[in-house]
N, C-alpha and C positions, 0 to 999 in steps of 0.2 A: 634414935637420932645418931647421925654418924658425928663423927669427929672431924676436925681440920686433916690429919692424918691420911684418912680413907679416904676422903675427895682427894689428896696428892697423888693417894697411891692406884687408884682409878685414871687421871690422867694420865699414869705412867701406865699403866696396862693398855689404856686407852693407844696411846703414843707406841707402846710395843707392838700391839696387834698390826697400827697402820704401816707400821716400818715392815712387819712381816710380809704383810700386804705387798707392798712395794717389791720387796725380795720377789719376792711370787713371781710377781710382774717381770721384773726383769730375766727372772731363771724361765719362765717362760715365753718372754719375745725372746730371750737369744735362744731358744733353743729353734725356734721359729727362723731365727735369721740364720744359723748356723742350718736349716736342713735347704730353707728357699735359697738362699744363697749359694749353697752347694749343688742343687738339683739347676739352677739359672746357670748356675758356670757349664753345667755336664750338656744344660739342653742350646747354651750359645757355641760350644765347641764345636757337636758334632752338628747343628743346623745352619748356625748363621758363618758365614763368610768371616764374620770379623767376633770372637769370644770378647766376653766381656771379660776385664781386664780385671775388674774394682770385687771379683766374688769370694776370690781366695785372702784377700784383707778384711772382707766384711765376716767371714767365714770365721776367721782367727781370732777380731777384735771382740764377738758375740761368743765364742767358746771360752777365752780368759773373763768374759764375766760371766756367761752359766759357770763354770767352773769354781770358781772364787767367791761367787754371790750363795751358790749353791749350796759351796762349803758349811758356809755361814749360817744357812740355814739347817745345815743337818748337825752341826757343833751348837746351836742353839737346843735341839733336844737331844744333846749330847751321843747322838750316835752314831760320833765320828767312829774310827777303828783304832783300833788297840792293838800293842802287841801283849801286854799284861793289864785285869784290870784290879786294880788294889781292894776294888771291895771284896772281893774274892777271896782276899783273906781270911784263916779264921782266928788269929789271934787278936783282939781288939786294940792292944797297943799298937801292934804292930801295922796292923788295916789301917790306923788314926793315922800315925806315922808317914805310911806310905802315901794317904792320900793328903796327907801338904804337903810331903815333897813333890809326886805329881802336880798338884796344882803352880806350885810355884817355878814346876818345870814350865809347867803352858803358858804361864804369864809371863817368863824370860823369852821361851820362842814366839810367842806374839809380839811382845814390845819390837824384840831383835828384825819380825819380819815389816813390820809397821814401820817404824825409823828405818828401813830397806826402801821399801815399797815407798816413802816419803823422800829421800834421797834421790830416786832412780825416777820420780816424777818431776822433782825440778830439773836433774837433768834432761829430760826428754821432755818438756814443755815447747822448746824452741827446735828440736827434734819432731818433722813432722814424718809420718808414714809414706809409702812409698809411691801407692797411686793415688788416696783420697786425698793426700795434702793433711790429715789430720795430727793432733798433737798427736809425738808416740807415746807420751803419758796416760793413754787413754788404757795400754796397755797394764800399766801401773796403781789406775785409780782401783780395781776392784781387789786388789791384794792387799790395799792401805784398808779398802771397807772392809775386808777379810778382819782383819786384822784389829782394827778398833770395835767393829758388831763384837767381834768372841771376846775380845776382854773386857768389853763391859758387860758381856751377858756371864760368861765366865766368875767374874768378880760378884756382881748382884747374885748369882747363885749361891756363892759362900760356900 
């Protein structure tokens, strides 16, 4: 018989997998939109009379979210890059040590980028882009996702 506990923590795995999902999704239409979009500017330039204008903005707004979505998704199984990794250590004080101070390093520069990234979206709300007309917060929205995915996954990691 399970517990009330298990059924919560099932929803939550449940609810992680679907977000994963989602990532996916995203990291993979933009990476779709970032090559169609690229290959539609190359093949309006040199065929059609008049290039389409809107490729190199769909091109940029699809690479800042593969990029930042992506991130997300690769600091979820933790293998972002390093320039040192503290388990590496072999003194076990010291290894302990190191790795809350790293941690407590990644949660100052996440909060830091998050409240950035949340700043520079209300500004650019009423900021729209340059041919689609779209908010240029849109720029902004997947750095903020960046940024709250890792430090909640981060954190639940412990």
């Amino acid at each position: 018989m399970s517990s009330p506990g298990d059924i919560g923590a099932g929803r939550f795995e449940h609810l992680a997998g679907l977000v994963r999902r989602i990532e996916w999704a995203i990291v993979l239409g933009s990476l779709a939109l970032v090559v169609g979009s690229v290959l539609w500017g190359v093949l309006t330039r040199y065929v059609s009379p008049r290039p389409a204008a809107w490729t190199g903005e769909v091109a940029s707004i699809a690479f800042c979210w593969l990029g930042f979505v992506g991130a997300t998704l690769i600091f979820r199984g933790d293998h972002h890059p390093r320039i040192f990794d503290p388990g590496a250590v072999g003194v076990p004080a010291l290894r302990s040590a190191m790795l809350v101070l790293g941690g407590v390093v990644q949660i100052a520069v996440l909060v830091a980028v998050g409240i950035l990234a949340l700043k520079q979206i209300g500004i650019n709300m009423a900021n729209p882009t340059a041919v689609l007309r779209l908010p240029g917060a849109i720029y902004y929205l997947p750095i903020a996702w960046f940024s709250a995915a890792s430090l909640l996954r981060l954190t639940l990691r412990g």
